[in-house]
NUMILUM-987211 format. One record per residue (C-alpha): x, z negated, y; residue in three letters. Coordinates in pm, 1 decimal. Example, Ala and Ser with C-alpha at 12.3 -4.5 7.8 and 13.67 -1.06 7.14 Angstrom:
% residues 2
{r {1230.0,-780.0,-450.0},ALA}
{r {1367.0,-714.0,-106.0},SER}
END
This chain:
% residues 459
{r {650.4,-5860.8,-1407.6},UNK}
{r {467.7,-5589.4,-1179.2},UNK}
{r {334.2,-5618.8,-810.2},UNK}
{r {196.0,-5982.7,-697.0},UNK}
{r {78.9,-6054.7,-321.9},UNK}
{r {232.0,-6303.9,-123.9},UNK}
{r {-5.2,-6601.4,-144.2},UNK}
{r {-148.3,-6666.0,268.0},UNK}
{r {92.6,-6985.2,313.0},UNK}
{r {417.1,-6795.8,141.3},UNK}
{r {298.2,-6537.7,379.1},UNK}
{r {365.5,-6729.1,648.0},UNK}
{r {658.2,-6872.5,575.9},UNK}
{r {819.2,-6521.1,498.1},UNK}
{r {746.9,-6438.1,939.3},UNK}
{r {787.5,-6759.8,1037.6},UNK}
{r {1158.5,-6717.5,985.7},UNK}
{r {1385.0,-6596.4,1250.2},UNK}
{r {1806.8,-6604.8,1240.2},UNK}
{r {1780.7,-6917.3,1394.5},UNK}
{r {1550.4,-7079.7,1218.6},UNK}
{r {1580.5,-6958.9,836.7},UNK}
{r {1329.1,-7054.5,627.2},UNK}
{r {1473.9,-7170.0,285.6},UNK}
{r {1445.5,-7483.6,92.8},UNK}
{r {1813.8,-7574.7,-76.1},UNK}
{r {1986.0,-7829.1,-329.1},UNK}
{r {2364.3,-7954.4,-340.1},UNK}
{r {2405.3,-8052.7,-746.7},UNK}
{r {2680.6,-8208.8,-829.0},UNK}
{r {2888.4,-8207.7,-1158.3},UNK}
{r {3138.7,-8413.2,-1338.6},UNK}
{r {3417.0,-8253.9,-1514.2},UNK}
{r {3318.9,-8224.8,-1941.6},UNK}
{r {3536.5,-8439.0,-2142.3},UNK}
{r {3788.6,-8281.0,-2309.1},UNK}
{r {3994.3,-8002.9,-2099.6},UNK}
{r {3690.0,-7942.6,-1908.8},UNK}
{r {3500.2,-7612.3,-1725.7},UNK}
{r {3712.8,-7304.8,-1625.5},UNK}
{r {3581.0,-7182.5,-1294.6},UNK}
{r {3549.1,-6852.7,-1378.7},UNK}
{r {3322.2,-6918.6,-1692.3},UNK}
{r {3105.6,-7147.3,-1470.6},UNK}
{r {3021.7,-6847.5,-1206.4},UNK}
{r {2972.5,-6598.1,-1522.8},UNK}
{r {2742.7,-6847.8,-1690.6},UNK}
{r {2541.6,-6925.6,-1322.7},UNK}
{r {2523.6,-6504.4,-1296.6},UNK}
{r {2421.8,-6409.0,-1648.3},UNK}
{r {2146.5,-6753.7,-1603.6},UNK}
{r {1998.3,-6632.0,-1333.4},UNK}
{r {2010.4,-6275.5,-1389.8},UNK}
{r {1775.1,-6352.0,-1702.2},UNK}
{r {1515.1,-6544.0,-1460.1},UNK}
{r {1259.8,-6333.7,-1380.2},UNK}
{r {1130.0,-6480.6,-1059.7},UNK}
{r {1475.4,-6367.3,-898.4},UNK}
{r {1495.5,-6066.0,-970.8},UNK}
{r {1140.7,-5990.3,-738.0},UNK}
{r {1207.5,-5900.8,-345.5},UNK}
{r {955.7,-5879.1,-63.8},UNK}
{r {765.2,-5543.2,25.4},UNK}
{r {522.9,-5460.8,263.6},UNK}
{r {193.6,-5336.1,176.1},UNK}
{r {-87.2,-5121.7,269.3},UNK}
{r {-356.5,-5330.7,179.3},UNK}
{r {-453.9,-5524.5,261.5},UNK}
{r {-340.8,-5468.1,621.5},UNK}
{r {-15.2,-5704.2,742.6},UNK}
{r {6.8,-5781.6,376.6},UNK}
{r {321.2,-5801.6,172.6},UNK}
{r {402.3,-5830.7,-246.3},UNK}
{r {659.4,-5939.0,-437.0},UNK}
{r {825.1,-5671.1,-644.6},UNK}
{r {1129.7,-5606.0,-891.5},UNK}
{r {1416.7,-5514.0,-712.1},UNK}
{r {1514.1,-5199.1,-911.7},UNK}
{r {1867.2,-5195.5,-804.6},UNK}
{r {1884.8,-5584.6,-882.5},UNK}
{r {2233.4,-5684.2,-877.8},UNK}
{r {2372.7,-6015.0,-913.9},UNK}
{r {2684.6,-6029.6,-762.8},UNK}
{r {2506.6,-5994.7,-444.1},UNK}
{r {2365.1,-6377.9,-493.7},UNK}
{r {2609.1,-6572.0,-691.9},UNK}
{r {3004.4,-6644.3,-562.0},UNK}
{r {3259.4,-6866.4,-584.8},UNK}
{r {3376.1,-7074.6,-261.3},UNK}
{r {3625.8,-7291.5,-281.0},UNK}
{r {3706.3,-7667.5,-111.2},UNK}
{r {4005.2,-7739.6,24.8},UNK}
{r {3948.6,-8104.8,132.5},UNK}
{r {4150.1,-8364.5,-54.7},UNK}
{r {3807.9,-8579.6,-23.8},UNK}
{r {3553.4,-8320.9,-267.3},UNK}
{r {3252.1,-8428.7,-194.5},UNK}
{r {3321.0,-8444.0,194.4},UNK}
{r {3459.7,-8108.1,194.2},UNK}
{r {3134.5,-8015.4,-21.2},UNK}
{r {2853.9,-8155.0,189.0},UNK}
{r {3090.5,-7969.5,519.0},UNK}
{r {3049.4,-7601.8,365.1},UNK}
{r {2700.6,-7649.1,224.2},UNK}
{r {2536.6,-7737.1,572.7},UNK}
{r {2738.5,-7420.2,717.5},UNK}
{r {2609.1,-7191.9,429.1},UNK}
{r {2266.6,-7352.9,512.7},UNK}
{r {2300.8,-7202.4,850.9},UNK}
{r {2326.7,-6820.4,718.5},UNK}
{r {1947.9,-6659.9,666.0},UNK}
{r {1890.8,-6486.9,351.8},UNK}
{r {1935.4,-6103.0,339.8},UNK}
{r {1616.2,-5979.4,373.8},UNK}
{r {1552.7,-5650.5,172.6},UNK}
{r {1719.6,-5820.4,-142.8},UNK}
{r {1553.6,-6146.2,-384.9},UNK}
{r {1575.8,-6429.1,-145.0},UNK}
{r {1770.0,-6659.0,-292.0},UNK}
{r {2184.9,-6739.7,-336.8},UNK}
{r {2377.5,-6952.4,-521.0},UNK}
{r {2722.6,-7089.4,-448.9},UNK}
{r {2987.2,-7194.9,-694.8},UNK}
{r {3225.4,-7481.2,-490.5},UNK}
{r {3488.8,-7551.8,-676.2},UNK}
{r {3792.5,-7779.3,-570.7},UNK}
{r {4080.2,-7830.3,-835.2},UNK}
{r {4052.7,-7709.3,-1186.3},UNK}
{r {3942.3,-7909.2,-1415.8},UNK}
{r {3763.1,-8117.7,-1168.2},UNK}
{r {3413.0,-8209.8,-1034.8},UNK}
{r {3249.3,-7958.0,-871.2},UNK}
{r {2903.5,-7836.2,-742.4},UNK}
{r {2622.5,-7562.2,-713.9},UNK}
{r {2428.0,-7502.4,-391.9},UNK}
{r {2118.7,-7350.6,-422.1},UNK}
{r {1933.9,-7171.7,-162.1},UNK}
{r {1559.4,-7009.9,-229.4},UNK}
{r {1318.3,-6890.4,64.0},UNK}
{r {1033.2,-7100.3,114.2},UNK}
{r {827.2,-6805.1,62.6},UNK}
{r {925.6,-6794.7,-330.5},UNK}
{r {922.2,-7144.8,-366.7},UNK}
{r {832.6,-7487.2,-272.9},UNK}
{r {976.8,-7794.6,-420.3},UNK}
{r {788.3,-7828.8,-752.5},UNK}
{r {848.3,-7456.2,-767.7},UNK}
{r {1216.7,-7450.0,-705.7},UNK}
{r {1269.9,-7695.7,-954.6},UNK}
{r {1089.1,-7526.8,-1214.6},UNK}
{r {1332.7,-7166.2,-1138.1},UNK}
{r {1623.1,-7340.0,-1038.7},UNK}
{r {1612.1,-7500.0,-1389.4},UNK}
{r {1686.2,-7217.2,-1560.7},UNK}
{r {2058.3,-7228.8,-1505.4},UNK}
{r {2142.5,-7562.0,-1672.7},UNK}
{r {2242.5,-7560.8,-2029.0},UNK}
{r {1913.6,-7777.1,-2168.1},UNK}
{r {1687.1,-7569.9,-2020.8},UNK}
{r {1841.8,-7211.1,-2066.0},UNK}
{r {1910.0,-7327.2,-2437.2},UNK}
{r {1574.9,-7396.4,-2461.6},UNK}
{r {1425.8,-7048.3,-2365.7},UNK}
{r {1388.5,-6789.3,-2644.9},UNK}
{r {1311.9,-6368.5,-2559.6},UNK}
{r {968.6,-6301.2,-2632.6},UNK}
{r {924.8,-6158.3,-3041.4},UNK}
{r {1003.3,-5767.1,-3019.1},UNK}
{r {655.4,-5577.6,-3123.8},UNK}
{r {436.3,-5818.9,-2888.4},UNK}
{r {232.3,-5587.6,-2703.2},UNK}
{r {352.9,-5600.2,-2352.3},UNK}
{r {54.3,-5766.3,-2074.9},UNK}
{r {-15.0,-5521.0,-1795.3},UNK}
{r {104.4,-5675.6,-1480.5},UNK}
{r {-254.4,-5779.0,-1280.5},UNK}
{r {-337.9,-5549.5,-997.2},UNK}
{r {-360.6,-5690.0,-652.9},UNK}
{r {-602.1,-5443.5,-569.4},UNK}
{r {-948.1,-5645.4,-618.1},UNK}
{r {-1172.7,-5526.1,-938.9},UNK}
{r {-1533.7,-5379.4,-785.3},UNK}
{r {-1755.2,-5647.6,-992.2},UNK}
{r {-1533.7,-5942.6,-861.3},UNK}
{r {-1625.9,-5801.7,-512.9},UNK}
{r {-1960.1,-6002.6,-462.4},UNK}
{r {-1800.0,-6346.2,-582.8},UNK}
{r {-1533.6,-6279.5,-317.1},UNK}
{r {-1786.8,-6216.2,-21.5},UNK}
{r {-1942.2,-6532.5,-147.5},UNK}
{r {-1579.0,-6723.9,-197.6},UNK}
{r {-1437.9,-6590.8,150.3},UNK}
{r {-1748.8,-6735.5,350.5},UNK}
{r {-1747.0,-7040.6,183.3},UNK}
{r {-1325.8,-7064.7,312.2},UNK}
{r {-1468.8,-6987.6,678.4},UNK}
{r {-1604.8,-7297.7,677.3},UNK}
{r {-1335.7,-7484.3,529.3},UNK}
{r {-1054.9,-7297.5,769.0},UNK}
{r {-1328.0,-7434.8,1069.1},UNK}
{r {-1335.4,-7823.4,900.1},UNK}
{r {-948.5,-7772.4,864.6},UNK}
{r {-824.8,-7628.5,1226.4},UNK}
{r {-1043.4,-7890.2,1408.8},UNK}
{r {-881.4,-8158.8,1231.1},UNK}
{r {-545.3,-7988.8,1342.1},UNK}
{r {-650.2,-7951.9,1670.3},UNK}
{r {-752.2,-8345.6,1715.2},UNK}
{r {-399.5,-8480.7,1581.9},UNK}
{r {-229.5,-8227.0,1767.2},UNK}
{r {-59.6,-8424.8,2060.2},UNK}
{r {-21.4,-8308.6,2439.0},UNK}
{r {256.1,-8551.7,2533.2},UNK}
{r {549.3,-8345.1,2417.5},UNK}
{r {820.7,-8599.0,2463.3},UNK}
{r {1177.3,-8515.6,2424.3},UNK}
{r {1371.5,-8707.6,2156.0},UNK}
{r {1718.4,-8638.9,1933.4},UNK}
{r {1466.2,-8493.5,1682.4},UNK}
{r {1286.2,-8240.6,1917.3},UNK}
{r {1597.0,-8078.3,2073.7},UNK}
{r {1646.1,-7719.7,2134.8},UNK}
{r {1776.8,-7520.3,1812.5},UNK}
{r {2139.3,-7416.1,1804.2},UNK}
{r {2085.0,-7256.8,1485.0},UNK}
{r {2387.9,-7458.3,1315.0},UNK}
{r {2327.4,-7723.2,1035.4},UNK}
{r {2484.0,-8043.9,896.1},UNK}
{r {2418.2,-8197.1,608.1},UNK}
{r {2488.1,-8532.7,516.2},UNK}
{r {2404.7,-8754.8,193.5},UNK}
{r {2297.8,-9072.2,71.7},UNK}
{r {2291.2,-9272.0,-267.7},UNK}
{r {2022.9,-9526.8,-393.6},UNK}
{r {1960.5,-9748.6,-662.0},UNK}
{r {1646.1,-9615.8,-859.6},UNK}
{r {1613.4,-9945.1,-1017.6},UNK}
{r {1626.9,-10181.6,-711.8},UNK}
{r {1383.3,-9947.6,-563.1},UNK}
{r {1133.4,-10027.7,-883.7},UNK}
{r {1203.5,-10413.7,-792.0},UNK}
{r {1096.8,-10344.1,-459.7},UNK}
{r {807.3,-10172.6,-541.7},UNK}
{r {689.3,-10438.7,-817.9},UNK}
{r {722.0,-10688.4,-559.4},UNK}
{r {559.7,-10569.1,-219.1},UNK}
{r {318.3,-10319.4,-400.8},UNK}
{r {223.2,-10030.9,-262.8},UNK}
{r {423.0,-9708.2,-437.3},UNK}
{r {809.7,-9572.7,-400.0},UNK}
{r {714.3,-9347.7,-189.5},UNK}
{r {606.9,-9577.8,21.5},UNK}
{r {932.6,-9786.3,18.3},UNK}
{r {1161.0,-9498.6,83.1},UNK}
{r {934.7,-9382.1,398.3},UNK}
{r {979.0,-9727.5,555.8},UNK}
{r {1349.9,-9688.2,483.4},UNK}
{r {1397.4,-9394.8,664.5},UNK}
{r {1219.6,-9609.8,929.0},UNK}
{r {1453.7,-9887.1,921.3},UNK}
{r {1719.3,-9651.9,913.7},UNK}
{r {1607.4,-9462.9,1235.0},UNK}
{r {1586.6,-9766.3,1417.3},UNK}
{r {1929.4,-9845.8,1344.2},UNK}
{r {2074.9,-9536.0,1438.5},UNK}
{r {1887.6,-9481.4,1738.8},UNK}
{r {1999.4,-9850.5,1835.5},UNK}
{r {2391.6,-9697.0,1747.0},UNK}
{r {2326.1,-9486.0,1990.3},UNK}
{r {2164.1,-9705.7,2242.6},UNK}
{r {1828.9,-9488.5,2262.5},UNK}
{r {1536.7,-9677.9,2394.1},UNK}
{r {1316.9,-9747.0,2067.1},UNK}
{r {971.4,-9570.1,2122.7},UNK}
{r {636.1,-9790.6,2076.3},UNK}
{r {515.7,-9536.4,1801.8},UNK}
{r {672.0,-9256.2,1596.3},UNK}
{r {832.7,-9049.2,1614.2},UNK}
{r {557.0,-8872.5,1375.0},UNK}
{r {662.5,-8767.0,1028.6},UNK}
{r {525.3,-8472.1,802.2},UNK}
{r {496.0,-8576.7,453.2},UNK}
{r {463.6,-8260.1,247.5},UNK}
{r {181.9,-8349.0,-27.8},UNK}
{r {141.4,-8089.6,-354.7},UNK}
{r {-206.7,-7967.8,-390.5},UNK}
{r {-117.2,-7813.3,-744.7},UNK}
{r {-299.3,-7932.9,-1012.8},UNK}
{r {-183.3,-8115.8,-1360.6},UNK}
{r {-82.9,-7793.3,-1590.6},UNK}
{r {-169.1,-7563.7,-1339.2},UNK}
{r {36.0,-7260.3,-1281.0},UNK}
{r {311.5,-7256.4,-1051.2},UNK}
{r {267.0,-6931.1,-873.8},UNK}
{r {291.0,-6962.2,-422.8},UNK}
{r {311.8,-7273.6,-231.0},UNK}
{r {6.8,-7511.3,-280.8},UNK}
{r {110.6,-7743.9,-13.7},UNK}
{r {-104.1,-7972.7,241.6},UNK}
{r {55.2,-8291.9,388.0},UNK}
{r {17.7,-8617.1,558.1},UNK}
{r {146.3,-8740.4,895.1},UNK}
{r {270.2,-9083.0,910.3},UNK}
{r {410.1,-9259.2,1262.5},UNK}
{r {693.5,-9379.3,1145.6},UNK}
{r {707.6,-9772.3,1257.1},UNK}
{r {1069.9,-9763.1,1403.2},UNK}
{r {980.3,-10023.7,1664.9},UNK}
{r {918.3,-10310.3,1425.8},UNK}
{r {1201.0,-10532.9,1393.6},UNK}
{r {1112.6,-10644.4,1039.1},UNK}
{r {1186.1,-10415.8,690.9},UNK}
{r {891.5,-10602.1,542.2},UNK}
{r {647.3,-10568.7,865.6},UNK}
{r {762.2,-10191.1,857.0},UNK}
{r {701.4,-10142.8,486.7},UNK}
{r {332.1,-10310.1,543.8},UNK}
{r {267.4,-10047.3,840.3},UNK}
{r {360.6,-9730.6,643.1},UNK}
{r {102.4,-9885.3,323.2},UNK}
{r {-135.2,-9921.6,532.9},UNK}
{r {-60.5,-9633.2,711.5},UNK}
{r {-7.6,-9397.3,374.8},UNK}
{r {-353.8,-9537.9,270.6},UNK}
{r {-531.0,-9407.7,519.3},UNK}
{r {-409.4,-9090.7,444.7},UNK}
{r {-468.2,-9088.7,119.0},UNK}
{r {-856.6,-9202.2,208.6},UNK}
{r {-914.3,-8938.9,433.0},UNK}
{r {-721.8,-8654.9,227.4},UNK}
{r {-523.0,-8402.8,236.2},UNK}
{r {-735.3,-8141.9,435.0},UNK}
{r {-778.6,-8380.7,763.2},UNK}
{r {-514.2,-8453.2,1002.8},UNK}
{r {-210.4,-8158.7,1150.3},UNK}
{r {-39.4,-8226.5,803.0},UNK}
{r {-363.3,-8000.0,688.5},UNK}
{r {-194.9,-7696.5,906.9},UNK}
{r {-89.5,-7603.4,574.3},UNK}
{r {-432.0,-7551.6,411.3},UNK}
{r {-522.1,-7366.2,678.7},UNK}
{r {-276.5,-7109.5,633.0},UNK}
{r {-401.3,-7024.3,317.5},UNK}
{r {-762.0,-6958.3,513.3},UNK}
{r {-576.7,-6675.8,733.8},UNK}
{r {-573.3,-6311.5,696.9},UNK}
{r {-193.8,-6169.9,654.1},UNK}
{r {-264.9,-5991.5,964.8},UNK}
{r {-275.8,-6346.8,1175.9},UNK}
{r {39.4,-6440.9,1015.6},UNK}
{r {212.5,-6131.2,1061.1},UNK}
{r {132.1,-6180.6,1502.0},UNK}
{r {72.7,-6509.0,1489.5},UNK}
{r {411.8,-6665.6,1304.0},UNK}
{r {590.4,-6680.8,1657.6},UNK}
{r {300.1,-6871.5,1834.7},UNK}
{r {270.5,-7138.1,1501.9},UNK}
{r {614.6,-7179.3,1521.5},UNK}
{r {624.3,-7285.7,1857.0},UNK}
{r {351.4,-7504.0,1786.9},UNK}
{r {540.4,-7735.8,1546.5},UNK}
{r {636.4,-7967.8,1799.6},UNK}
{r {300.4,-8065.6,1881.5},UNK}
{r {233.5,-8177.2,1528.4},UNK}
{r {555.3,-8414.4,1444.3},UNK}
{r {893.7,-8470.9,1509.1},UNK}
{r {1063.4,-8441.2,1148.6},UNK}
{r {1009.4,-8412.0,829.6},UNK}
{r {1029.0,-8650.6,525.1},UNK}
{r {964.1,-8503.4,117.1},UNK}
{r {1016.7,-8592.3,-213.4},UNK}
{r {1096.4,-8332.3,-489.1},UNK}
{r {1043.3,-8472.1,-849.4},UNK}
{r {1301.3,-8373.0,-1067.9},UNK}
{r {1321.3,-8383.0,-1470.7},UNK}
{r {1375.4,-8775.7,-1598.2},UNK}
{r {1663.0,-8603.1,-1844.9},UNK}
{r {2001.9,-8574.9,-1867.9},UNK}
{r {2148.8,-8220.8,-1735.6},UNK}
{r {2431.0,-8030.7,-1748.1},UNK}
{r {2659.9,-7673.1,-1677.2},UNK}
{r {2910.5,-7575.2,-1926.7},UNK}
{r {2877.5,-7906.0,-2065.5},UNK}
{r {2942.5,-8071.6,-1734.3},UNK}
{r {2696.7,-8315.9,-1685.1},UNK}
{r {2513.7,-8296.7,-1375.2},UNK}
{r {2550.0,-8647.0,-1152.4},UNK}
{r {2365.2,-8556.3,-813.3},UNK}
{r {2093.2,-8348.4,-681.2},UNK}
{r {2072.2,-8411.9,-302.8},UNK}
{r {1792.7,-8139.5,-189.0},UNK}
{r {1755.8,-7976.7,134.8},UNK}
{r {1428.6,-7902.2,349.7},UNK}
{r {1430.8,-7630.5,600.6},UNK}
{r {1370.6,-7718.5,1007.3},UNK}
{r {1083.9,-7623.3,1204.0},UNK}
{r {1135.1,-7447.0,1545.6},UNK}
{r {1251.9,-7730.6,1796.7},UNK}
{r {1310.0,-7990.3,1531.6},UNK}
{r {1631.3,-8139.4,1437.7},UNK}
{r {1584.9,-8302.6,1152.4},UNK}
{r {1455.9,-8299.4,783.2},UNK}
{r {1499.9,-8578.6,523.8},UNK}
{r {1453.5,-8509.0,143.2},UNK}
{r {1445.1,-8726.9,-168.9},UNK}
{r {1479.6,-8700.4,-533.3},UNK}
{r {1560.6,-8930.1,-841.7},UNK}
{r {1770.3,-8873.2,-1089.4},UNK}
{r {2016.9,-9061.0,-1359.8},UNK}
{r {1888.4,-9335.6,-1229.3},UNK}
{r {1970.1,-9302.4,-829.8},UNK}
{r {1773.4,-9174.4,-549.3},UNK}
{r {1972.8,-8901.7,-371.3},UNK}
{r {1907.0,-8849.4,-12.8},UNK}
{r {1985.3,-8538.9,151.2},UNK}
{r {1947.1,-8490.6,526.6},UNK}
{r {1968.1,-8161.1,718.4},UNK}
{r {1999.8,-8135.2,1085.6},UNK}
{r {2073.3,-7930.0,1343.3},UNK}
{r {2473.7,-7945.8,1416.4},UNK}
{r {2508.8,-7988.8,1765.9},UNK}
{r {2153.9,-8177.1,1823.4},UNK}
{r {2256.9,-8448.0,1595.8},UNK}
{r {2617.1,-8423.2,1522.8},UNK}
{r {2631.5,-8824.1,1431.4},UNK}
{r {2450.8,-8742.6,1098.1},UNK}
{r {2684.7,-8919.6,920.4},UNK}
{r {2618.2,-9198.7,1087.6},UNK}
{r {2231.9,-9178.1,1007.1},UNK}
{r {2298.8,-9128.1,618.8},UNK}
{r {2504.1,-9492.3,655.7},UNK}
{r {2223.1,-9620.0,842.3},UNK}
{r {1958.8,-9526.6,514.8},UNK}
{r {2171.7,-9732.3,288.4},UNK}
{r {2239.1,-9978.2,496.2},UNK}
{r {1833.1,-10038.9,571.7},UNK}
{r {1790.2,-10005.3,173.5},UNK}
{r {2019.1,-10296.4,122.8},UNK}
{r {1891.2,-10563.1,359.4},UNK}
{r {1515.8,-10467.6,223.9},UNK}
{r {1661.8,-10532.1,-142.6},UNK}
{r {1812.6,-10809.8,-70.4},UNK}
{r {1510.2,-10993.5,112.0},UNK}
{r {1356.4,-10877.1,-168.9},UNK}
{r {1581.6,-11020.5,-395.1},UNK}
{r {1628.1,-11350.4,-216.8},UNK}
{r {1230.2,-11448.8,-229.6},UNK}
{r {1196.7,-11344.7,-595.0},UNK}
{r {1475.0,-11619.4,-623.4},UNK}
{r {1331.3,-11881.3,-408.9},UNK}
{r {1014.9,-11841.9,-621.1},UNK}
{r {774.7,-11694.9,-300.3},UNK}
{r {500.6,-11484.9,-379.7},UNK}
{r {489.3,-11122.1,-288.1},UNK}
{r {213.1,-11078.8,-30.0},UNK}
{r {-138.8,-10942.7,-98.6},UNK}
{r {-180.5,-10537.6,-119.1},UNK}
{r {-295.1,-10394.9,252.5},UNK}
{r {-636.6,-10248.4,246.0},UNK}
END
């Protein structure tokens, strides 16, 4: 693997980071012990070192470049070591998973060694012999959530027994030069006008959902630069009964539950409920089926989260409705679309601008809400089978919270990331989304019952 550019949008995540705000997506997976006498410690962190040594995404660092000017590339770290990215850290809380979810929101906190492959995983062990867990950190700028899933896979034993070395005598492909070939030159001209007008189309649609009324909220506080994590379970199959009878997609269903479960937590905490929002940013992947996963293709929807209606169905209808206008108008209209227009910029605006769009989050929403898709099969480490997967977004300058979903073995694992002293009652908001889940299931549940009909799709 030779010298590849930073793609515009991995660009600007790599200066939008600061020690305070690190800029790196993460997952807390959790394993079971293996039948039989189980895992020795010591053979899991080998095995997670010699894995990802042999991945050869992590093994590339950041460099600047000379051109073109403010620029930067990915390259092989020549004096690659592993040790300085994989360790061992060890629980002592009698309650595992509680002392688990406590250390991984403090190793959240720590930024990434720049200089070095951005990325670090963590062993956390508590007895021998017993369950224990990976957490996985990777810059932003190397990966977004399809992409993280497709290098983090690497060190599980499916997927890693599943690779094979490339045939010895293959003639090696010359890494592609970044430096532009002289006959493509004309079809860039052409190509880079063309993206003038689409950065224009995009930034005015920023500009218009941008909002002026900056109000001050829980979610909006001033950064402390510490992080809590907390963690929620859901049943993937009640969520398909849900879906089957209200319509609209699962998506959909787990937005309005974070919804419902804002509303009850800000009620906990005897906040006033606001008449809209607060405003969400739904990350939405612009990569396309088989494409290759190289950079962050990302664009996104915003969605005012309907935490002032009382009713789990009446909220569920607003975010359809809501979610299908989005969908209608696209991914390049709306501040979601910031995204999009990052990819317009040239490295040089990122470079001076990154403080000024940083600042600028708050004007676009208040928190943020994704779903990473994970493989549908069964996964493991040293034969211990993996049982959760609760990933971890990153927080924007000024925000306090970020809420991420994926499915797998049949649950829906919720992680939420906030900032420690903004939002110390986290705990209490991870009750809160499984609390809302249950009284939509069983309302749900009770009608299909009774017999009623599920109510016509919105349009």
């Amino acid at each position: 693997m030779g010298t590849e550019l930073l793609a515009p949008l991995d660009l600007a995540f790599w200066h939008l980071e600061s020690d305070a705000h690190p800029m790196h997506l993460g997952a807390l997976a959790v394993f079971a012990p293996a039948p039989g006498p189980g895992a020795a410690p010591d053979h899991v962190l080998e095995l997670l070192r010699t894995r990802a040594a042999a991945i050869p995404r992590l093994r590339m660092c950041v460099r600047d470049v000379l051109l073109p000017v403010g620029g930067a590339a990915w390259t092989v770290d020549k004096d690659f070591d592993v040790h300085r990215h994989v360790w061992r850290v060890a629980v002592d809380d009698g309650d595992f998973m509680a002392g688990a979810t406590r250390l991984a929101g403090e190793l959240m906190e720590q930024p990434l060694e720049r200089g070095l492959p951005p990325w670090q995983l963590y062993l956390i062990g508590g007895a021998d012999g017993g369950p224990f867990a990976v957490l996985v950190k990777l810059h932003h700028a190397l990966a977004d959530g399809m992409r993280a899933v497709a290098i983090g896979a690497g060190i599980f034993d499916e997927i890693a027994a599943a690779t094979r070395p490339a045939p010895r005598g293959r003639p090696a492909v010359p890494p592609r030069s970044w430096l532009p070939d002289p006959r493509e030159m004309a079809g860039m001209a052409l190509g880079r006008i063309g993206e003038v007008g689409r950065a224009l189309g995009v930034g005015a649609s920023v500009v218009r959902a941008g909002r002026l009324d900056l109000r001050s909220t829980a979610f909006t506080a001033p950064s402390s630069g510490t992080r809590r994590l907390a963690t929620a379970d859901l049943d993937a199959t009640a969520l398909q009964r849900i879906r089957r009878a209200e319509g609209g997609t699962a998506n959909d269903i787990l937005l309005a539950v974070v919804a419902g479960a804002l509303r009850r937590w800000m009620a906990g905490r005897g906040e006033a409920l606001p008449g809209t929002g607060p405003r969400a940013l739904v990350p939405v992947s612009r990569r396309r089926p088989g494409g290759a996963i190289t950079g962050n293709r990302l664009s996104a929807y915003l969605l005012d989260l309907p935490v002032g209606a009382a009713d789990p169905r009446e909220r569920l209808r607003a975010v359809r409705a809501a979610m299908d206008r989005n969908k209608a108008a696209g991914p390049l209209k709306g501040a979601g679309a910031v995204a999009v227009l990052a990819d317009q910029l040239h490295p040089l605006a990122h470079r001076f601008g990154a403080p000024l769009a940083a600042n600028a989050a708050r004007m676009l929403f208040d928190l943020l809400v994704t779903s990473v898709p994970l493989p549908r099969s069964a996964l493991s480490l040293a034969g211990c089978p993996l049982s959760a997967l609760y990933p971890m977004a990153p927080l924007a300058r000024g925000q306090s919270l970020a809420v991420a979903l994926s499915t797998y073995g049949g649950r829906v694992h919720v992680g939420l990331v906030a900032d420690g002293k903004a939002l110390p009652d986290l705990d209490r908001l991870a009750a809160a989304v499984g609390e809302e889940f249950a009284e939509l299931e069983a309302l749900v549940t009770g009608d299909l019952r009774s017999g009623a009909r599920a109510p016509e799709p919105v349009t």
